[in-house]
Structures are given as C-alpha cells and as structure tokens.
KEKE-3310 file (N, C-alpha, C; in steps of 0.2 Angstrom, whole numbers, plus 5000, padded with zeros to 4 digits):
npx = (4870:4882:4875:4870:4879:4884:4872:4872:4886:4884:4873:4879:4892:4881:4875:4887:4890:4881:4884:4894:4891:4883:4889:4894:4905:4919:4925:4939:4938:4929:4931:4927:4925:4939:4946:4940:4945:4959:4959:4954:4968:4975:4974:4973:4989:4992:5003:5006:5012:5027:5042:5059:5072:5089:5095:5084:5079:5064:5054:5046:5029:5013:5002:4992:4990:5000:5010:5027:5041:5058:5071:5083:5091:5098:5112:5115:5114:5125:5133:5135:5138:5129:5118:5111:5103:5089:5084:5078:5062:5047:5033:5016:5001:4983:4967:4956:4964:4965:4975:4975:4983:4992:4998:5013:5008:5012:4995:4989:4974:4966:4974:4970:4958:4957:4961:4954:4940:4944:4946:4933:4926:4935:4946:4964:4977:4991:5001:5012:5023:5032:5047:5048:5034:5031:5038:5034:5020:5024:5013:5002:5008:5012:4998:4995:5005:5000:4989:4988:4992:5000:5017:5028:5038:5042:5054:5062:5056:5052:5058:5061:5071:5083:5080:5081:5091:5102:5107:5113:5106:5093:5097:5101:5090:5080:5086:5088:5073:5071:5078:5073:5056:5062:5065:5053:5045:5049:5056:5060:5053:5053:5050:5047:5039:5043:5042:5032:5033:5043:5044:5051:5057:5068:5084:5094:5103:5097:5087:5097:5104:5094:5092:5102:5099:5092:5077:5061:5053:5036:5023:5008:4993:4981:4972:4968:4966:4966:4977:4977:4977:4964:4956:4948:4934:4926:4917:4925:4936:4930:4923:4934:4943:4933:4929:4945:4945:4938:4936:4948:4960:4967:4973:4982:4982:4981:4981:4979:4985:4988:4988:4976:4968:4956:4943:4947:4944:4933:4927:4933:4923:4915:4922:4927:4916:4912:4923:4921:4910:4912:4921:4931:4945:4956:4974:4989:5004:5019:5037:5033:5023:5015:5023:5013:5013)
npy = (5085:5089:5100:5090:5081:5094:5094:5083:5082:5094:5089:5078:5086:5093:5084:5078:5088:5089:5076:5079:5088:5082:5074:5065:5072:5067:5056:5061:5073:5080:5092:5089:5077:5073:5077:5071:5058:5062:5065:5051:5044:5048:5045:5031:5029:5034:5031:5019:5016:5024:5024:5025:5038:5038:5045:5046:5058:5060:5059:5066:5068:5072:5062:5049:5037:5032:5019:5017:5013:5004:5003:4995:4986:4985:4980:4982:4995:5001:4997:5002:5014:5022:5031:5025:5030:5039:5056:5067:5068:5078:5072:5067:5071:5073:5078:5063:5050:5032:5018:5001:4990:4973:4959:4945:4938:4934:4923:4908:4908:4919:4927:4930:4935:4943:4955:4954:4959:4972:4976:4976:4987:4996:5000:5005:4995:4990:4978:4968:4959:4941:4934:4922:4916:4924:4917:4905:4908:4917:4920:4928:4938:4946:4948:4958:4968:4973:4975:4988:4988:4993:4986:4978:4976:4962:4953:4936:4924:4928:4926:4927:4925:4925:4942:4948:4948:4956:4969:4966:4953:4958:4966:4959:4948:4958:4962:4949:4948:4956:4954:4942:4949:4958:4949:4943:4955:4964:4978:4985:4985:5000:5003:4995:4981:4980:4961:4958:4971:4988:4992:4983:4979:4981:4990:5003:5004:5000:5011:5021:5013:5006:5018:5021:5013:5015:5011:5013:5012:5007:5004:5004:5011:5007:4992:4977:4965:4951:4942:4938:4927:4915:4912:4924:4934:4938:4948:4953:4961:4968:4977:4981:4990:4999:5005:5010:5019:5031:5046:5048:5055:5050:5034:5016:5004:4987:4971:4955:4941:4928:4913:4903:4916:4917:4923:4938:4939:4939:4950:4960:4968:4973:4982:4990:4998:5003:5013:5022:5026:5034:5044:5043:5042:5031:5027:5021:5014:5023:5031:5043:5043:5048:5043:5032:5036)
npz = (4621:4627:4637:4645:4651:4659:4668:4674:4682:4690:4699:4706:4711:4721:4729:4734:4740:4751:4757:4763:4773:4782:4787:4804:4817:4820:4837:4840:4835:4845:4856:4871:4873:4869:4881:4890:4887:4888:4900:4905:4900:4910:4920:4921:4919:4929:4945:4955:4965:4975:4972:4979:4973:4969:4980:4989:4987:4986:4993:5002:5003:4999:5001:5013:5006:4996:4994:4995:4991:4989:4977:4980:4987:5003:5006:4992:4989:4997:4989:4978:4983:4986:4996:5012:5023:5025:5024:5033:5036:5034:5046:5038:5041:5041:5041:5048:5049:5045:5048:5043:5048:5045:5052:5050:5039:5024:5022:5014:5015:5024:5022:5007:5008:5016:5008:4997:5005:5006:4994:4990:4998:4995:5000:5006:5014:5024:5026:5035:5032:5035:5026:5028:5026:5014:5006:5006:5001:4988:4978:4983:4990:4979:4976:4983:4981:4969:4972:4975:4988:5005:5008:5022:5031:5043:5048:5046:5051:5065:5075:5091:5095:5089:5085:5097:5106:5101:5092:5077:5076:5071:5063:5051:5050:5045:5034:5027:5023:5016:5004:4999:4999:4985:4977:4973:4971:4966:4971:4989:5005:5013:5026:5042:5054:5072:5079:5090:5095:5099:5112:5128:5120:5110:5114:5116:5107:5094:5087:5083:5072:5065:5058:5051:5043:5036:5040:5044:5060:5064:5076:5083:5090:5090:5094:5090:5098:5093:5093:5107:5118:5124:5115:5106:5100:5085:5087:5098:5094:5084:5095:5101:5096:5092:5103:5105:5095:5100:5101:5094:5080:5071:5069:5071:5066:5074:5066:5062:5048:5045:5048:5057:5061:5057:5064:5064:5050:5049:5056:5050:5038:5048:5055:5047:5042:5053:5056:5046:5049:5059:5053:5047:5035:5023:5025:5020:5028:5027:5025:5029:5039:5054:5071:5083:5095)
capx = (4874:4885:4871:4865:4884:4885:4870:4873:4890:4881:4869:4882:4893:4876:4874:4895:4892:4875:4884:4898:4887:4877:4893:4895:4913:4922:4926:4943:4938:4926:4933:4925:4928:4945:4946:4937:4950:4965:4958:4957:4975:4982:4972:4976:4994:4994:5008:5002:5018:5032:5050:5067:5076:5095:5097:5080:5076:5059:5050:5042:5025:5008:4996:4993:4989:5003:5013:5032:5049:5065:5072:5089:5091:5105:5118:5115:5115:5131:5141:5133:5139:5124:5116:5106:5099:5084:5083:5073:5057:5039:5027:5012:4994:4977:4962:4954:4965:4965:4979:4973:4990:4990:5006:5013:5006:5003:4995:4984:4968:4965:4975:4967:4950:4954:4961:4943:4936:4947:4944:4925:4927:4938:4951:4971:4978:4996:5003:5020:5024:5039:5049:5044:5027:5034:5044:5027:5015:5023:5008:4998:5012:5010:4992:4996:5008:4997:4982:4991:4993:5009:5020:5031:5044:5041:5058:5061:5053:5043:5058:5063:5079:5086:5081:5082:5099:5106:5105:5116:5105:5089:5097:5102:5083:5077:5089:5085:5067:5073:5080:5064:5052:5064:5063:5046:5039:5055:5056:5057:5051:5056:5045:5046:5039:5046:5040:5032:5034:5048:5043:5053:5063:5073:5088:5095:5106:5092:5084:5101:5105:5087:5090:5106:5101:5084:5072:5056:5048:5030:5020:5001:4992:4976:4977:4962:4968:4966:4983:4976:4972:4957:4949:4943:4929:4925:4914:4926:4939:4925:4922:4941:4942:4926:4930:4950:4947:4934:4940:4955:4958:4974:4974:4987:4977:4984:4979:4984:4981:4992:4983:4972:4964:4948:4937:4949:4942:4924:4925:4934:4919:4910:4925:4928:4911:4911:4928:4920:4904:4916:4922:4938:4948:4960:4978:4996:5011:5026:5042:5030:5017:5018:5021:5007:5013)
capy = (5081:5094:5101:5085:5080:5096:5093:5078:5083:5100:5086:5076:5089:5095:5076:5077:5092:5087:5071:5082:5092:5078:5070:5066:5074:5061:5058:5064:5079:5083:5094:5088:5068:5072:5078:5064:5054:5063:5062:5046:5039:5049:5038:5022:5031:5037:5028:5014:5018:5028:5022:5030:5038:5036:5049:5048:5064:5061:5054:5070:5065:5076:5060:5046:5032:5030:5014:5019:5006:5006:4998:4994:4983:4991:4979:4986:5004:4999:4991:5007:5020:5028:5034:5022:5034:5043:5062:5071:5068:5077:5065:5068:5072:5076:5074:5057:5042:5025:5013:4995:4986:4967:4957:4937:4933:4930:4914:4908:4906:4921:4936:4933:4935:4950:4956:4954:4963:4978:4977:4978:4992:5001:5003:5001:4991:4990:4970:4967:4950:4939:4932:4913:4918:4926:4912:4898:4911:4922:4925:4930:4944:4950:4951:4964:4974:4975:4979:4994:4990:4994:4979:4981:4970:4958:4950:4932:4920:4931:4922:4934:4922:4930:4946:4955:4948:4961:4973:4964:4948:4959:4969:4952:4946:4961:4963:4942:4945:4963:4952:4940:4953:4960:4945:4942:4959:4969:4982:4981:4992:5005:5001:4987:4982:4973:4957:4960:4981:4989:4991:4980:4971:4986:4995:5011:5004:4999:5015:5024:5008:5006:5023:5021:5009:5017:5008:5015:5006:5008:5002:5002:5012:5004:4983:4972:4960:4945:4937:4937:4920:4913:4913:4931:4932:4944:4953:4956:4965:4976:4981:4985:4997:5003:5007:5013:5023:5035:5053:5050:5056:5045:5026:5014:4998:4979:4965:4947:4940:4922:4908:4904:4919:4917:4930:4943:4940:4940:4957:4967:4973:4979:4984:4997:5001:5008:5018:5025:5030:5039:5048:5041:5039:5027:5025:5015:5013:5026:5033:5047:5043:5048:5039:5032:5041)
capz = (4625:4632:4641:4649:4655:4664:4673:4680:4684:4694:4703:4708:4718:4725:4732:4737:4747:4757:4760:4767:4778:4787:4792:4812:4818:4823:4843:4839:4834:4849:4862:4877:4872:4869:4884:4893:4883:4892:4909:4906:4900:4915:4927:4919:4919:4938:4949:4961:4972:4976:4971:4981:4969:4973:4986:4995:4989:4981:4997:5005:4999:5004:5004:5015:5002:4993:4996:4995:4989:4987:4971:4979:4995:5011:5002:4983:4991:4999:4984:4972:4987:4988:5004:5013:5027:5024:5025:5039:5033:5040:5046:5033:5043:5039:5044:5053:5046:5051:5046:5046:5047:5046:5053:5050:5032:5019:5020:5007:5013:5027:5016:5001:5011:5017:5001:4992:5008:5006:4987:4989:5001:4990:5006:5007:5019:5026:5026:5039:5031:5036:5024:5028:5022:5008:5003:5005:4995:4983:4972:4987:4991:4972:4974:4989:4979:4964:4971:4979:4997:5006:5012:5027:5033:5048:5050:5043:5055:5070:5080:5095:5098:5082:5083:5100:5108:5098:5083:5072:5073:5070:5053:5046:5049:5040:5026:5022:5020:5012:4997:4997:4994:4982:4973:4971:4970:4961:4977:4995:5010:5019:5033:5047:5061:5075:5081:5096:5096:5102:5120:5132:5114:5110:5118:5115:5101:5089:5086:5078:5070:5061:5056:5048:5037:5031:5040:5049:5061:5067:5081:5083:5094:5092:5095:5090:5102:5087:5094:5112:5121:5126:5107:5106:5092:5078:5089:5103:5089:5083:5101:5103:5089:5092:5111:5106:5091:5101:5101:5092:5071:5069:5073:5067:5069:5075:5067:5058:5044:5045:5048:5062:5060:5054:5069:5059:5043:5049:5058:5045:5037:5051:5058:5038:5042:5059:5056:5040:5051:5063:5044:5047:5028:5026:5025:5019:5030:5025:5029:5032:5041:5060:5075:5084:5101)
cpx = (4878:4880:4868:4872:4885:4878:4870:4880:4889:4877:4872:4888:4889:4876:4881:4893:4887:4880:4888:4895:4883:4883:4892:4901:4915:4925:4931:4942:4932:4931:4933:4927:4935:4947:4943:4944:4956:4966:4960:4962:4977:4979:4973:4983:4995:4997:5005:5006:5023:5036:5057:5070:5083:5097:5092:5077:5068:5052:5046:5033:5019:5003:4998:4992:4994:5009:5022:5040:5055:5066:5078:5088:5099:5109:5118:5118:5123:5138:5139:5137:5133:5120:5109:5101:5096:5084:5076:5067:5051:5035:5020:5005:4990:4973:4960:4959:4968:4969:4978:4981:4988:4996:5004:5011:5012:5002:4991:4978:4964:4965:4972:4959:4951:4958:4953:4940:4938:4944:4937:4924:4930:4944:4958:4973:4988:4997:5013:5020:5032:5041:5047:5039:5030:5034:5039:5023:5016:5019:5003:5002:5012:5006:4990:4997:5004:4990:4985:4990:5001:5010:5026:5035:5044:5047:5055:5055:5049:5051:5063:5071:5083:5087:5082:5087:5102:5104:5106:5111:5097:5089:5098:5097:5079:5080:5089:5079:5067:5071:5074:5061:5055:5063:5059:5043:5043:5056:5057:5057:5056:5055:5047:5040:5042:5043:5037:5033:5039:5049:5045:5058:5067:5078:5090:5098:5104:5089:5088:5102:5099:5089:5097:5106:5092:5078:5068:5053:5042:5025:5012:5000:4983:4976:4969:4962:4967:4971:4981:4973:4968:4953:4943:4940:4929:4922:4920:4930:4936:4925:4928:4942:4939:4929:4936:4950:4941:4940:4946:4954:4966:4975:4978:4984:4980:4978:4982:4981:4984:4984:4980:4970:4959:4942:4941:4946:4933:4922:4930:4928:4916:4915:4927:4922:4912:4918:4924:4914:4907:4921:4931:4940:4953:4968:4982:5003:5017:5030:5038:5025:5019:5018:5015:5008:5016)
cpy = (5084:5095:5095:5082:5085:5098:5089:5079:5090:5095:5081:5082:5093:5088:5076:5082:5092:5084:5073:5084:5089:5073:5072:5067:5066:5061:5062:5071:5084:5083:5091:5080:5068:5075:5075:5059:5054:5063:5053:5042:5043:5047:5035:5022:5033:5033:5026:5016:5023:5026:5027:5032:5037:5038:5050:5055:5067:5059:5059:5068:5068:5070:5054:5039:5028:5026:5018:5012:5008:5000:4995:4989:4987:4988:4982:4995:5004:4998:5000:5014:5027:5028:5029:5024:5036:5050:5064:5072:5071:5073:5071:5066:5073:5074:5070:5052:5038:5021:5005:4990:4977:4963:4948:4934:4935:4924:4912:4908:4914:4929:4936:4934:4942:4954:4959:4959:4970:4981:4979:4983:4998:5004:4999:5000:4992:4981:4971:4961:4949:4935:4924:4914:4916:4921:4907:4901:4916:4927:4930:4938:4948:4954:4957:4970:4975:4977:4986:4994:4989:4988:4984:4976:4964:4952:4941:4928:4922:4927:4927:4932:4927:4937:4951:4953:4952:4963:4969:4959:4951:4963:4962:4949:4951:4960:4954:4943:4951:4957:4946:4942:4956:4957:4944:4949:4966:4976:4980:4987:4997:5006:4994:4989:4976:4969:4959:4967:4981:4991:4984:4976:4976:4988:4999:5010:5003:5005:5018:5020:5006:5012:5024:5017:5008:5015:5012:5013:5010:5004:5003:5008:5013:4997:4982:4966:4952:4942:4935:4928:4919:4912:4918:4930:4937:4951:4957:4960:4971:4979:4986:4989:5001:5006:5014:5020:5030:5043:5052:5053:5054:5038:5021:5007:4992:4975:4959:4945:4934:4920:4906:4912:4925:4921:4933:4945:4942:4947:4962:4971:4977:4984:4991:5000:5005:5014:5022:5029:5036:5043:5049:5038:5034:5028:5020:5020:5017:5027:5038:5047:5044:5042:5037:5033:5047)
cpz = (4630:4639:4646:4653:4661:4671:4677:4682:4689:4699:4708:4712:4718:4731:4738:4745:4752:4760:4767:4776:4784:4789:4801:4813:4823:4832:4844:4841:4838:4855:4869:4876:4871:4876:4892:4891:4887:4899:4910:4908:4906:4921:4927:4921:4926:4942:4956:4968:4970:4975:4974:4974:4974:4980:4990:4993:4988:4987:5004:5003:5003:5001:5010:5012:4997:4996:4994:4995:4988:4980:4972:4987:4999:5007:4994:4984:4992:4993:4980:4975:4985:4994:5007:5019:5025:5027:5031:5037:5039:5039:5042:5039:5041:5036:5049:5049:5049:5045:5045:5040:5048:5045:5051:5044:5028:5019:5015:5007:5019:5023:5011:5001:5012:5013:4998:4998:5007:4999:4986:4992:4999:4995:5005:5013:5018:5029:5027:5035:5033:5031:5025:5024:5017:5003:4999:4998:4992:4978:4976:4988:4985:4970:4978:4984:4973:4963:4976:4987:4998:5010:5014:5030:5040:5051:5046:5047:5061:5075:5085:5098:5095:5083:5091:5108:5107:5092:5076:5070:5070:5063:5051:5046:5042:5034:5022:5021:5017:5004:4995:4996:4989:4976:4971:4968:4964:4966:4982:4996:5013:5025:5034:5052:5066:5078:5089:5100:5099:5110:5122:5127:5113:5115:5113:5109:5095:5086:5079:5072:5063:5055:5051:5041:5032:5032:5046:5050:5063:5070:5080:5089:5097:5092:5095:5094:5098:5091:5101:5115:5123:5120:5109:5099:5089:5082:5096:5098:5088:5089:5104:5100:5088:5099:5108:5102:5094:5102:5098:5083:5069:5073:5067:5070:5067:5075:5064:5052:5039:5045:5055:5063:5057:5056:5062:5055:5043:5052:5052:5042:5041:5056:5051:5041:5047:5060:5050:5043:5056:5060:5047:5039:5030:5022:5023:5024:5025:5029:5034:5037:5050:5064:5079:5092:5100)
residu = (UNK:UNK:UNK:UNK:UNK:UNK:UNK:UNK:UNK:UNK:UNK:UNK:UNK:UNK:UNK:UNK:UNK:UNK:UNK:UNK:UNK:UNK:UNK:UNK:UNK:UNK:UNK:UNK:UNK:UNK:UNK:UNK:UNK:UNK:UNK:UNK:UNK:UNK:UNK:UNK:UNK:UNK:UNK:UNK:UNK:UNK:UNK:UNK:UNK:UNK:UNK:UNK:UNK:UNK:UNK:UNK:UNK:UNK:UNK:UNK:UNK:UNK:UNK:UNK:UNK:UNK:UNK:UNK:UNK:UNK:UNK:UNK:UNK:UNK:UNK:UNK:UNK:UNK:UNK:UNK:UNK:UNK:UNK:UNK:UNK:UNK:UNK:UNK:UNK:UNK:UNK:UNK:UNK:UNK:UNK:UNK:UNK:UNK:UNK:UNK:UNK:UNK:UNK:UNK:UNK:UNK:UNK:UNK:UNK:UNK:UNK:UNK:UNK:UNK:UNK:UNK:UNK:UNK:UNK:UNK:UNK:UNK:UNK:UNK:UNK:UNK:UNK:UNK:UNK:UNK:UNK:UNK:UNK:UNK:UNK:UNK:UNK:UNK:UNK:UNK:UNK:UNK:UNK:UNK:UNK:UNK:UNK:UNK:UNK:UNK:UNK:UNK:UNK:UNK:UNK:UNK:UNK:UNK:UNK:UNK:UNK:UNK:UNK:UNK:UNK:UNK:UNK:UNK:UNK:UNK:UNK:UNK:UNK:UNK:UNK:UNK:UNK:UNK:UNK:UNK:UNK:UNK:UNK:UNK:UNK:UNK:UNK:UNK:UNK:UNK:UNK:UNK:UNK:UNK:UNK:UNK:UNK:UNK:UNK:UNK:UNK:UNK:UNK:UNK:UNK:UNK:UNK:UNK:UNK:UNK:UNK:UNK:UNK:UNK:UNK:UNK:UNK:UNK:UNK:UNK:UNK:UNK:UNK:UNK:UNK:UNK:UNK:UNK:UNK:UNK:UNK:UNK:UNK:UNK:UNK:UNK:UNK:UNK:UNK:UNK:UNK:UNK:UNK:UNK:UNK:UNK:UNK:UNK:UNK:UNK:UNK:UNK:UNK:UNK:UNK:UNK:UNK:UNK:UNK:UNK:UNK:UNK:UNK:UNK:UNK:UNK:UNK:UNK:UNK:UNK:UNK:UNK:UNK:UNK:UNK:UNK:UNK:UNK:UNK:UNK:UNK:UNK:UNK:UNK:UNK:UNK:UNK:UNK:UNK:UNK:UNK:UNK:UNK)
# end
C-alpha cells in the first residue's frame, strides 16, 4: 500500500511539472509586448495642445503642429497679477509648411465638412472663429478643439465699426469672444486675426497694444480668394494656391468656412492634395509660427 501511494504521488508531480513547463508566458511577462504596451499608453497619453503656464515661460515650442492656449483670459491674468505679455519668442521654421487657416465660423453645415475632410487627410487646420458663431454652434467649436486643430480669435462680430476706430473698441471685441471660447472650450487663444488684415485697418497704436495684452496676430500670405465677388468656384481656389504657393516653403493660407461657402468645401481636398505633391507638411497657428512677410 505504501508502495503504491508513493507512486502515484511520484506520477502526479511528474504531470505538475510537464504542466508547468508547456505553460504560455503571459503578455506581461513578454519584453517586447510590454514594451509595445508602453509605447502605447504614452501615445494615448501625448498632449493635444499646449497650455501657458503662468509666466509664459513654457511656449518656446520646436514643432509646428501643436495648438497652444492659455487657461486664463487678460482680465483673470489681470485680477491674479500675473504677466499678460508674452516673452520674445523665436518664430519656429522647418522645412515646407502650409498653414490652411479658415476665418468667420463655425457654422454647422460648411465646418463640419471641412472637419471630416481634414480628418480623412489626416491634416491640422487653423479656425479664426468670431464669437457670434461661437455662441450659435458651440458643439461645432468643441469639435475643432478636440480633434486638435488650433482656434484663433476673430473678434465678436467681423464688424469693422467696432473694431478699427480705435484700439480700445478692438481689445474689448477680442477679450468678449476671449471669454466665449473660454466658456465653451475651458481655454482661449493666443492668436488672432484681424478682420480684414492689418493693412489699411491698423495704426501705429495697435501693434504695441496687441502685444501688451498677449495677442499675436497673423495674416496670410497666400488668399484663396473664397470671399471675392463674382461667385468664384472650387476650381478658381485650387488654381490660386496652386499658382501662389509655387516657389515658396511657407504659406499661411486664406480661406472661410462660414456659411455660403460651399466652392471651399469642394476644393479642399484637391487643394491637400496638390500641397502635399509640392511635399509641403502641414501646420497650426502659434505664438510661434512666423510672419507671413
């Protein structure tokens, strides 16, 4: 009897440690998967935008892709006593890249067209929006800031009464649709642009003034002529941008993306396409980004 329990207790740990031995190591416990693993979480974990820290000092920034915000509006900065100027910042180059900025939304039916086409192209875009928009389609403005394109300030209403009689009526434009995208989006920009470019609307006292209160504007200095009358079409856009962007490897591209226009939406792709064949990357709107002269 002895004898017969200590065999089966010999054939049974035989059996235990086979069983051992044919085990599969668990992913865990594979180097190269755990190391897959960690790449992973730190791309899921990778930061969509840039946030000011208090004093500005964090906004030196070596790409051209990242959206940039502030968590505080000029009046918060103001009551908090912290510095609402922005440090001397170098403009951030390199390579060919094309900006494709898009003024006067968001409206519901035109931005979230050309949304979807950015999305399928895989490219960020730069959205000036006016606070009126804003106000109409907040969820459209969400859908900006959450698929990582940079939003830029457009003044409340586009109305040139308001903003270029004087400075003062053109901060108080901005810092209203400051505190409307702040509302909605939990940030606002650092970036404007002004209605109509700063050619012939500005005088001398806007420049320092802007810059006092931390905003950098940006101009264009390629124009898809979209806004132009006569009802230009899809193909004339493409042709503009085709034509402007020849010999250059920086373009800061004008177009709309309100309502009434519907050409816009139809040449965006061929208009990705043809910058992409002229091995132009793309671009968001920053402090940093240079001027377009």
């Amino acid at each position: 009897m002895t004898r017969q329990i200590l065999s089966t207790l010999l054939l049974s740990a035989t059996l235990l440690l086979a069983g051992c031995a044919g085990q599969t190591p668990s992913p865990a416990a594979d180097p190269e998967s755990s190391a897959d693993s960690s790449a992973a979480a730190t791309e899921t974990t990778a930061p969509a935008y840039i946030t000011a820290d208090d004093s500005f000092t964090n906004l030196q920034l070596d790409t051209p892709a990242m959206p940039v915000y502030d968590s505080y509006t000029i009046a918060e900065r103001r009551a908090k006593n912290l510095p609402t100027q922005l440090p001397q910042l170098t403009p951030y180059k390199d390579g060919k890249v094309a900006y494709l900025t898009f003024d006067d939304g968001p409206d519901d039916k035109n931005t979230p067209a050309i949304l979807d086409i950015l999305k399928e192209n895989d490219v960020p875009a730069t959205f000036y929006v006016t606070g009126a928009h804003a106000e109409l389609h907040p969820d459209v403005l969400k859908r900006i800031f959450a698929e990582h394109h940079a939003i830029g300030n457009h003044s409340y209403d586009h109305d040139y009464r308001k903003l270029y009689p004087a400075i003062d009526g053109f901060l108080g434009e901005m810092q209203k649709t400051d505190d409307i995208i702040k509302n909605i989006i939990g940030v606002r920009p650092l970036i404007l642009r002004a209605p109509g470019g700063v050619i012939g609307n500005f005088t001398s006292a806007y420049p320092p003034a802007l810059a006092a209160n931390g905003y950098v504007e940006h101009d264009w200095n390629v124009s898809s002529a979209d806004a132009a009358p006569g009802h230009p079409t899809a193909q004339d856009f493409i042709g503009n941008i085709d034509s402007q962007t020849d010999n250059k490897d920086f373009a800061i591209i004008l177009m709309h993306s309100s309502e009434g226009h519907e050409e816009t939406v139809k040449a965006l792709p061929e208009i990705i396409r043809l910058l992409k064949a002229k091995g132009f990357s793309f671009g968001v709107i920053t402090p940093m980004t240079p001027q377009p002269w």
